[in-house]
DSSP file (Angstrom, degrees, kcal/mol; ACC not computed):
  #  RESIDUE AA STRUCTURE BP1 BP2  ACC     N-H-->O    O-->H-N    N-H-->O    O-->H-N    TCO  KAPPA ALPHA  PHI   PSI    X-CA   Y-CA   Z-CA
    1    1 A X              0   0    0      0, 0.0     2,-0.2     0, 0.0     0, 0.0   0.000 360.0 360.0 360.0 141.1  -39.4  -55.0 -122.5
    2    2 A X        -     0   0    0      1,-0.1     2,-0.4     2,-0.0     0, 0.0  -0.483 360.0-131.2 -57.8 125.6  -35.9  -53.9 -123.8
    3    3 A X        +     0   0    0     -2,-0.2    -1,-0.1     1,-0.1    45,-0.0  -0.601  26.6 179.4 -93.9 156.3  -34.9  -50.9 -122.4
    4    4 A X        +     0   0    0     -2,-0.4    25,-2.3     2,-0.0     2,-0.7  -0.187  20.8 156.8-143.4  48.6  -33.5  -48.0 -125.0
    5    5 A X  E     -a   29   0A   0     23,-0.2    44,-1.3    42,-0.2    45,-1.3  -0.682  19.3-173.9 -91.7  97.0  -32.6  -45.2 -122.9
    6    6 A X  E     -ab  30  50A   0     23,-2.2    25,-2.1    -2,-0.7     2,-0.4  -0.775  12.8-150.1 -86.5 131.9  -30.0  -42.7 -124.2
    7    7 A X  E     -ab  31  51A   0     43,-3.2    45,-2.6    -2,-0.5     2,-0.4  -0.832   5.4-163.2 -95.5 134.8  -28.6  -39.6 -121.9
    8    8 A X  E     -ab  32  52A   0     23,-2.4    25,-1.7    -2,-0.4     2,-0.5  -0.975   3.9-170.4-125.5 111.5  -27.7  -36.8 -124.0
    9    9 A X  E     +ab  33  53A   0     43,-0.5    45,-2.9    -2,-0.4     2,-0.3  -0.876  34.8 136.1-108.8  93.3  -25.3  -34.6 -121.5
   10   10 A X        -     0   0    0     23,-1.0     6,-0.2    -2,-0.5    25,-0.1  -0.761  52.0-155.5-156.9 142.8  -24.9  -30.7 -123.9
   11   11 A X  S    S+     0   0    0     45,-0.4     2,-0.4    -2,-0.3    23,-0.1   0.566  76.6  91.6 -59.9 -31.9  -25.0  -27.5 -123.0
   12   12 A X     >  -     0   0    0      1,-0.2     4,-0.7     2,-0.1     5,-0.1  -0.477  55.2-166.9 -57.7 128.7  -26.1  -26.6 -126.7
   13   13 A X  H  > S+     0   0    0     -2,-0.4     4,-2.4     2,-0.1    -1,-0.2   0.858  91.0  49.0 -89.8 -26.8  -29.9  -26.7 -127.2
   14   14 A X  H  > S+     0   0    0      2,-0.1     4,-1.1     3,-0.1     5,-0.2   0.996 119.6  39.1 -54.9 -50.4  -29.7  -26.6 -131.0
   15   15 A X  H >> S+     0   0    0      1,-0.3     3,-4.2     2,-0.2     4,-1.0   0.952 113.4  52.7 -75.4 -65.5  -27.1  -29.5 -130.8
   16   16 A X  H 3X S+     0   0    0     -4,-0.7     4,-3.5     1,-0.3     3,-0.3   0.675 108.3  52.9 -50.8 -49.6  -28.8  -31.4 -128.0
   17   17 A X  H 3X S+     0   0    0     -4,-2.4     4,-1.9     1,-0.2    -1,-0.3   0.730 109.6  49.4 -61.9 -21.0  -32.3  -31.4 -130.2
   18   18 A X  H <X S+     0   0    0     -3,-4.2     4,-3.2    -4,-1.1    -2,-0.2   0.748 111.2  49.8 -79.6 -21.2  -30.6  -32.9 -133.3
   19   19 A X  H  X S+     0   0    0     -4,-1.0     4,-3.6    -3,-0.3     5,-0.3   0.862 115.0  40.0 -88.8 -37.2  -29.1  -35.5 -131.3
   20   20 A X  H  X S+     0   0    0     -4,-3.5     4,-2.6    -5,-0.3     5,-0.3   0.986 117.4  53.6 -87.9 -31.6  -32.3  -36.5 -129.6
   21   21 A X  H  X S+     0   0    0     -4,-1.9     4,-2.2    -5,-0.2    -2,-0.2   0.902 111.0  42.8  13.7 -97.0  -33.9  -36.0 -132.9
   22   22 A X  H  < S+     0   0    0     -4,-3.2    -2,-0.2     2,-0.2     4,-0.2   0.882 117.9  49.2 -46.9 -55.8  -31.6  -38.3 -134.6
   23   23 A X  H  X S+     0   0    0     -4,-3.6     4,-1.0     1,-0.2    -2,-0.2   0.832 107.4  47.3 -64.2 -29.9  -31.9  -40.8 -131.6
   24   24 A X  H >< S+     0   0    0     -4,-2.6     3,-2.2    -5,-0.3    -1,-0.2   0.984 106.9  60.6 -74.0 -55.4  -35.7  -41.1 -131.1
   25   25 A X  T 3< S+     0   0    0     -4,-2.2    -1,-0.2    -5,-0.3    -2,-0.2   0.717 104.3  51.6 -57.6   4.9  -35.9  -41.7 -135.4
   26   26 A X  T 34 S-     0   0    0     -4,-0.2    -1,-0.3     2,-0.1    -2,-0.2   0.882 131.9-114.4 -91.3 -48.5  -33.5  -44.9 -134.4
   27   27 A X    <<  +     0   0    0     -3,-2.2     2,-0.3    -4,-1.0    -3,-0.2   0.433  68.9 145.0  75.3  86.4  -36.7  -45.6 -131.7
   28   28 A X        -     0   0    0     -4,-0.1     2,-0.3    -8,-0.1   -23,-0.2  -0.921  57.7-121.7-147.6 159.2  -34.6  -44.9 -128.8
   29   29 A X  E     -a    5   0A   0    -25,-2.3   -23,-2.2    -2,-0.3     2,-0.4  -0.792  35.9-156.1-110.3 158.1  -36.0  -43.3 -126.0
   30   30 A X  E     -a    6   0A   0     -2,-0.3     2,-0.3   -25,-0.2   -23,-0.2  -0.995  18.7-179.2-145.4 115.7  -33.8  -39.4 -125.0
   31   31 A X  E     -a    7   0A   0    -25,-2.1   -23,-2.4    -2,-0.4     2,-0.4  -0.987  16.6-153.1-117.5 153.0  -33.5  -37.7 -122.2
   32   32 A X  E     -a    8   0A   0     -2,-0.3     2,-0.3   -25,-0.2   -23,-0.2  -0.908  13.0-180.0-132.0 119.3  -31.3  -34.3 -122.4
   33   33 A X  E     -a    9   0A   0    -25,-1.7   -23,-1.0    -2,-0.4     6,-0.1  -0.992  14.7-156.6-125.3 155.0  -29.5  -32.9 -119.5
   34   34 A X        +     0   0    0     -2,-0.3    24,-0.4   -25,-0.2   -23,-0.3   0.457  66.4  55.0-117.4  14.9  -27.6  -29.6 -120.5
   35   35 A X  S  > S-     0   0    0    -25,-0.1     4,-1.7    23,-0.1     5,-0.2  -0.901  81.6-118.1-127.4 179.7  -24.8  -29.5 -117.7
   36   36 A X  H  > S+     0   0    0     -2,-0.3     4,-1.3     3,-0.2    -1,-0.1   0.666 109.6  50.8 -79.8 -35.6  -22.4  -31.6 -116.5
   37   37 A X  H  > S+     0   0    0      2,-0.2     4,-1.7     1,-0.1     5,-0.4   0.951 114.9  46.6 -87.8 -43.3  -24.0  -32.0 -112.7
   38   38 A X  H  > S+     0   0    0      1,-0.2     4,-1.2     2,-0.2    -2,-0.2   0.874 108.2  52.8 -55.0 -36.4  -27.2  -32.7 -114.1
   39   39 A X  H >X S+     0   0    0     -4,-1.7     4,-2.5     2,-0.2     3,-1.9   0.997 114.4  46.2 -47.0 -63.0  -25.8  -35.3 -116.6
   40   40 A X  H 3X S+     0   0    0     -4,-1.3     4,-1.7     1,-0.3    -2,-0.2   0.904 111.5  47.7 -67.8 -51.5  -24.1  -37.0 -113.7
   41   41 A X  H 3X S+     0   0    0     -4,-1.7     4,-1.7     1,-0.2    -1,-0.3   0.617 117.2  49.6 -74.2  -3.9  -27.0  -36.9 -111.5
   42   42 A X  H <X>S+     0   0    0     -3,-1.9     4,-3.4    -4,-1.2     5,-0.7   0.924 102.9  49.4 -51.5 -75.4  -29.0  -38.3 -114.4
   43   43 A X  H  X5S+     0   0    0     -4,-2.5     4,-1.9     1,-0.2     5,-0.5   0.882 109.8  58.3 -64.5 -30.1  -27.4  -40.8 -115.6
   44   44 A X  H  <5S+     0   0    0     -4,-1.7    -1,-0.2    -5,-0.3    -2,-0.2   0.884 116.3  36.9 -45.9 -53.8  -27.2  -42.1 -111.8
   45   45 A X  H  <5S+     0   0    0     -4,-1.7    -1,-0.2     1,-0.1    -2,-0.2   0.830 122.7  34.4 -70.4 -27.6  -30.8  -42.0 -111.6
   46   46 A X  H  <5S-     0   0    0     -4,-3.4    -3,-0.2    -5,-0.1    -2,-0.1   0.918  87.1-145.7 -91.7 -62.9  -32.3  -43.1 -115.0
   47   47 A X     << -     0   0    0     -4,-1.9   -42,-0.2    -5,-0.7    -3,-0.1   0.918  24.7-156.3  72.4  70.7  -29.3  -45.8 -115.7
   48   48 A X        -     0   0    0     -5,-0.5   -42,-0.2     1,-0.1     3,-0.1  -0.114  23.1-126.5 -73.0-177.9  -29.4  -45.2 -119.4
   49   49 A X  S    S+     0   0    0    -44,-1.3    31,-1.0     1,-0.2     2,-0.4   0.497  92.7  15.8 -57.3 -36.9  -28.2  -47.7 -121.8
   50   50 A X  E     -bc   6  80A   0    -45,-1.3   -43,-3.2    29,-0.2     2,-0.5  -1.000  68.1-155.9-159.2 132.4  -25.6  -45.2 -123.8
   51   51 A X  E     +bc   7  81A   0     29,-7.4    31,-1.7    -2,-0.4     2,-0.5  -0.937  13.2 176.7-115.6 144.8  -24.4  -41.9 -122.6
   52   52 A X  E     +b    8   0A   0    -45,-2.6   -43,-0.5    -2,-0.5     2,-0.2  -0.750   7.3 163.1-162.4 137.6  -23.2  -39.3 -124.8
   53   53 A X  E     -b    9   0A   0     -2,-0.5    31,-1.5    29,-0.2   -43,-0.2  -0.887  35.4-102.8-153.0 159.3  -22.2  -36.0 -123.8
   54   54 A X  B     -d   84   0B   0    -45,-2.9     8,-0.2    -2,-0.2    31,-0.2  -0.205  24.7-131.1 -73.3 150.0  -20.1  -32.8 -125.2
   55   55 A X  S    S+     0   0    0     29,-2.3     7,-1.0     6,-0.1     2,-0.5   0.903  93.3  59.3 -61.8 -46.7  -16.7  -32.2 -124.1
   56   56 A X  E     +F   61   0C   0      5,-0.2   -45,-0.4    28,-0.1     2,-0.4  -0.817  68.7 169.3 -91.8 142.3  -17.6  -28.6 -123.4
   57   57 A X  E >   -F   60   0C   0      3,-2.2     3,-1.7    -2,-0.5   -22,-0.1  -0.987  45.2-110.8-151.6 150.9  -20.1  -27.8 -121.1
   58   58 A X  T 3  S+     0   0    0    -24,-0.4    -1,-0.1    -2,-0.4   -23,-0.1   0.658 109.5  26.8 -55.3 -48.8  -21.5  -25.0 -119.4
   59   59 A X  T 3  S-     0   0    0     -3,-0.1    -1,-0.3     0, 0.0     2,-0.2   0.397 130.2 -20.3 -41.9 -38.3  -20.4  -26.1 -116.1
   60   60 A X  E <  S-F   57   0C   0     -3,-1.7    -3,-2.2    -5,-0.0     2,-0.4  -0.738  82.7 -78.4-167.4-142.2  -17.5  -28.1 -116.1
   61   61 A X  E >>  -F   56   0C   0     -5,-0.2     3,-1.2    -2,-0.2     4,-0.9  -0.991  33.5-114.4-135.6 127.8  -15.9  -30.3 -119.0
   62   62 A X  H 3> S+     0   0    0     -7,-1.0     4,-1.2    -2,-0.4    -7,-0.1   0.607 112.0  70.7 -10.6 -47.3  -17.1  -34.0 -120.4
   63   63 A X  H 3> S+     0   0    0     -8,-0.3     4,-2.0     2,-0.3    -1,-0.2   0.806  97.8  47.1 -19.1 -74.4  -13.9  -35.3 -119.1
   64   64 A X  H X> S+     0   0    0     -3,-1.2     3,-1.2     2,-0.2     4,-0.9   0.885 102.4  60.8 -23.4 -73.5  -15.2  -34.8 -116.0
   65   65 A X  H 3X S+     0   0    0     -4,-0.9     4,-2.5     1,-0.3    -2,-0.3   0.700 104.7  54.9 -12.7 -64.5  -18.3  -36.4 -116.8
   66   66 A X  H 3X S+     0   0    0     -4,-1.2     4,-0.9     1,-0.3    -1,-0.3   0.698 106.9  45.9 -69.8 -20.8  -16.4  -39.5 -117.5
   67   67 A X  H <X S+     0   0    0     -4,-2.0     4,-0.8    -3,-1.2    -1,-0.3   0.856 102.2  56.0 -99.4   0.1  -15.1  -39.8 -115.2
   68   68 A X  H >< S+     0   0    0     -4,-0.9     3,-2.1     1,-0.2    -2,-0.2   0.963 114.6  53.3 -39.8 -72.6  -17.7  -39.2 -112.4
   69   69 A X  H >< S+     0   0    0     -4,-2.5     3,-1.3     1,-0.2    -1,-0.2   0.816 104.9  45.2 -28.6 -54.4  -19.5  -41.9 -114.2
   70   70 A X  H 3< S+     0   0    0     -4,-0.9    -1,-0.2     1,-0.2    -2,-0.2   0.776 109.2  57.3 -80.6 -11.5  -17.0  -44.6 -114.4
   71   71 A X  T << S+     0   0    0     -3,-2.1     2,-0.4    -4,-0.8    -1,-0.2   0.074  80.6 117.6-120.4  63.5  -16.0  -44.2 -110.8
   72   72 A X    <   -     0   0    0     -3,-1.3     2,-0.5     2,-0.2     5,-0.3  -0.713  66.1-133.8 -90.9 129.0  -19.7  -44.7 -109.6
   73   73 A X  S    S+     0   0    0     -2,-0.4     2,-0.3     3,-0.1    -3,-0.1  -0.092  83.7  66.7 -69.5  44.3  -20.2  -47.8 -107.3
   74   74 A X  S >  S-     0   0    0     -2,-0.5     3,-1.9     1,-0.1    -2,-0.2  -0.981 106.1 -85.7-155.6 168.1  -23.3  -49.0 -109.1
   75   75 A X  G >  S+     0   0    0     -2,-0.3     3,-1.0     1,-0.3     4,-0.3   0.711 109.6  90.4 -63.4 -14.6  -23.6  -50.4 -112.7
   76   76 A X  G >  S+     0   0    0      1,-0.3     3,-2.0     2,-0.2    -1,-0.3   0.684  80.1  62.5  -3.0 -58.0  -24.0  -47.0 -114.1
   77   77 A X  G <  S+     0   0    0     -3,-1.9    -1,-0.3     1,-0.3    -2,-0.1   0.128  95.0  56.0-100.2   7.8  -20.2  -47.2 -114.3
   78   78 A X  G <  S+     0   0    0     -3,-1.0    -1,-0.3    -4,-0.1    -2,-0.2   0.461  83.0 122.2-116.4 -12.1  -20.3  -50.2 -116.9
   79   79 A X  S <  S-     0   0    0     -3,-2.0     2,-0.3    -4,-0.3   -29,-0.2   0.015  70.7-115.2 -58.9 144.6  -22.6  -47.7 -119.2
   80   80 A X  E     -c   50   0A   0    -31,-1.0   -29,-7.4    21,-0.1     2,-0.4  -0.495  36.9-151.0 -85.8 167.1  -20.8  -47.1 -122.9
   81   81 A X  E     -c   51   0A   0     -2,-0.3    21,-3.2    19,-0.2    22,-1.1  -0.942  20.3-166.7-145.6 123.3  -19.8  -43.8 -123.3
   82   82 A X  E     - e   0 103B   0    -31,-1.7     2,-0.6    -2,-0.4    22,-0.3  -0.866   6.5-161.3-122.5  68.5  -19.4  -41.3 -126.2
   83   83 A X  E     - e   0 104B   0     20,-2.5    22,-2.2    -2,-0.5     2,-0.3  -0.481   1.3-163.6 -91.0 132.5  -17.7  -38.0 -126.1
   84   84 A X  E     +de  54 105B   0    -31,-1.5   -29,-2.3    -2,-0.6     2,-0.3  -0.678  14.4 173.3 -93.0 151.9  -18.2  -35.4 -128.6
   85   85 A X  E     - e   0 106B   0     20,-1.7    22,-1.5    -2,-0.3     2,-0.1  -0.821  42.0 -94.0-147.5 175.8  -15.6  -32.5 -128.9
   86   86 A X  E >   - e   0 107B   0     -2,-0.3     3,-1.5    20,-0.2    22,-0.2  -0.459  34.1-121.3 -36.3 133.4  -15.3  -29.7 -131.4
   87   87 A X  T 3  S+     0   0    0     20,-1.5    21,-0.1     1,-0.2    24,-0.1   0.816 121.1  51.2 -65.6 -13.4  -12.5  -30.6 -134.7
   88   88 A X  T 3  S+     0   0    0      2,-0.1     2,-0.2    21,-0.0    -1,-0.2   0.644  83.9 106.5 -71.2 -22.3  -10.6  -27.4 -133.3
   89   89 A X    <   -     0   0    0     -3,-1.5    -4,-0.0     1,-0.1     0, 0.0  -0.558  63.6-154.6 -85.4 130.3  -10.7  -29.0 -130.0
   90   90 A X        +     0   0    0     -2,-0.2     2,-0.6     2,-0.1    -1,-0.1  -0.088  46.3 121.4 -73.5  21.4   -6.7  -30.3 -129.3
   91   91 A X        -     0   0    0      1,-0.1    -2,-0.1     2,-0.0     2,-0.0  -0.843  61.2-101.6-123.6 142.6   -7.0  -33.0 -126.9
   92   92 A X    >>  -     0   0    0     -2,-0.6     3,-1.8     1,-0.1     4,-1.5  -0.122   7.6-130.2 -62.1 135.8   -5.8  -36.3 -127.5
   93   93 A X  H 3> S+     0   0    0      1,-0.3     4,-0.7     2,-0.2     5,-0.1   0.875 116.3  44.6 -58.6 -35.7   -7.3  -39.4 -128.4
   94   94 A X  H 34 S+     0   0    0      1,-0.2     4,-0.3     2,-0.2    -1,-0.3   0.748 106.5  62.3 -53.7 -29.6   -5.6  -41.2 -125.6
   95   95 A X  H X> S+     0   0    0     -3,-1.8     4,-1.3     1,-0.2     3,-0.8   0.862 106.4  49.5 -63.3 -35.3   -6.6  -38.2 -123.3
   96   96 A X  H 3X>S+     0   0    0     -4,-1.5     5,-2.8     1,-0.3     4,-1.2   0.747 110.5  45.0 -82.0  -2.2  -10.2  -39.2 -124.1
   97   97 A X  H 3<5S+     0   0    0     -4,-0.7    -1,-0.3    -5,-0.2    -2,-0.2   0.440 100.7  66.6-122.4   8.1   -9.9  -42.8 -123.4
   98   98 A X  H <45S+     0   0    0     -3,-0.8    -2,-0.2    -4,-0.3    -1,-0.2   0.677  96.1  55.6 -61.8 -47.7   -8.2  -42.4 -120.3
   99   99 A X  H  <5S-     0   0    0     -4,-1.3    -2,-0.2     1,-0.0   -29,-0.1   0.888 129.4 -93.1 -71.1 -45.2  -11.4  -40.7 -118.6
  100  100 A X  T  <5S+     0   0    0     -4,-1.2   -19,-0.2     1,-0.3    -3,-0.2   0.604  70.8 156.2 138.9 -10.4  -13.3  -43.9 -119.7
  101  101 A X      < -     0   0    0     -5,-2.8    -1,-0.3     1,-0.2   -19,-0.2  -0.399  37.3-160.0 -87.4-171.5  -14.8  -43.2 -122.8
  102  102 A X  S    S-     0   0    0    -21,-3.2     2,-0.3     1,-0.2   -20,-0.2   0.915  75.7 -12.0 -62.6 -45.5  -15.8  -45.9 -125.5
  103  103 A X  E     -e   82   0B   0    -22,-1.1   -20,-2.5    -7,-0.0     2,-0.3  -0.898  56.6-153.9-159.7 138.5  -15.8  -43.2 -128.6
  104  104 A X  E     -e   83   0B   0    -22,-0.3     2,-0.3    -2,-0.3   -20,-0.2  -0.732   3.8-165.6-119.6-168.1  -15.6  -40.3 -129.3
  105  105 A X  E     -e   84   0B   0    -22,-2.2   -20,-1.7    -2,-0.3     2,-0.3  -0.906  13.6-139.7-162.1 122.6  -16.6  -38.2 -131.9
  106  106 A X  E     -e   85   0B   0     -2,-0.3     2,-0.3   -22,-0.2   -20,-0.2  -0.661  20.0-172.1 -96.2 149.8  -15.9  -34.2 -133.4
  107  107 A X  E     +e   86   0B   0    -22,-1.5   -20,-1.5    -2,-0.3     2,-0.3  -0.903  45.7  71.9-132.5 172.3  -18.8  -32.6 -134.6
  108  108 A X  S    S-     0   0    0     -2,-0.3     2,-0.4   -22,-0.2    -2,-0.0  -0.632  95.4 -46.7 119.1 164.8  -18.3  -29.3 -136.4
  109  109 A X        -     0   0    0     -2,-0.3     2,-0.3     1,-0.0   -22,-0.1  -0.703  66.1-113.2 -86.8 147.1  -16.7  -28.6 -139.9
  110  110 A X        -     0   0    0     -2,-0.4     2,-0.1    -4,-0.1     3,-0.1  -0.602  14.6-124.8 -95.4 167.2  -13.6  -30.4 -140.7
  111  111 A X        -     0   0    0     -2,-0.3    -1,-0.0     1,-0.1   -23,-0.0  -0.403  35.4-104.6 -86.8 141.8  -10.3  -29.1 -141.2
  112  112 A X        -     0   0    0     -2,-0.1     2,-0.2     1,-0.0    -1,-0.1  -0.464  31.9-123.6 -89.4-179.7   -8.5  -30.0 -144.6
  113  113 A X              0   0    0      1,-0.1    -1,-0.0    -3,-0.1    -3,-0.0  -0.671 360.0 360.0 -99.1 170.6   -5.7  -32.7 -144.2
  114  114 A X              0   0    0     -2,-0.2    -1,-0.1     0, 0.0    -2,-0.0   0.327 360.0 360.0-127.1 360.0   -2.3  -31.3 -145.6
């Protein structure tokens, strides 16, 4: 059988329940860790298919996250990878794709363009 394991790494528990929500009504299977060492010792154990995890987090920062992940000896480190950030949040797309992810994403309301 195919495996369809998503890690969902935020601190929020409202956000974190819409996301696994949203992911199980795809038929994906969820598991939610809501810091940053638990994400990382997570994703090490489980070896999810897709990780995606907030930029802030109670503990440390997403950023982090990514890169913990990517410089894991084990295939973990191949996993795609998703950061969500705030629209408020200033940091750069390049900043974010330095660290390792695939995507990112803002969640939030948006800002108008001028």
């Amino acid at each position: 059988m195919e495996s369809r394991l998503v890690l969902v790494i935020e601190g929020d528990d409202q956000t974190a329940n819409r996301f696994a929500a949203a992911i199980r009504e795809a038929d994906y299977e969820v598991v939610v860790s809501p810091t940053a060492a638990a994400g990382i010792a997570a994703a090490m154990e489980i070896r999810p298919d897709c990780v995606i995890c907030d930029v802030e987090l109670p503990d440390g920062d997403g950023l982090a996250v990514a890169r913990s992940i990517r410089a894991q000896p084990s295939p973990v480190a191949l996993t795609p990878l998703v950061l969500l950030s705030p629209f408020e949040e200033g940091l750069s797309q390049l900043a974010r794709f330095e660290v390792g992810a695939d995507a990112f994403t803002s969640q939030g309301r948006s800002r108008s363009m001028r």
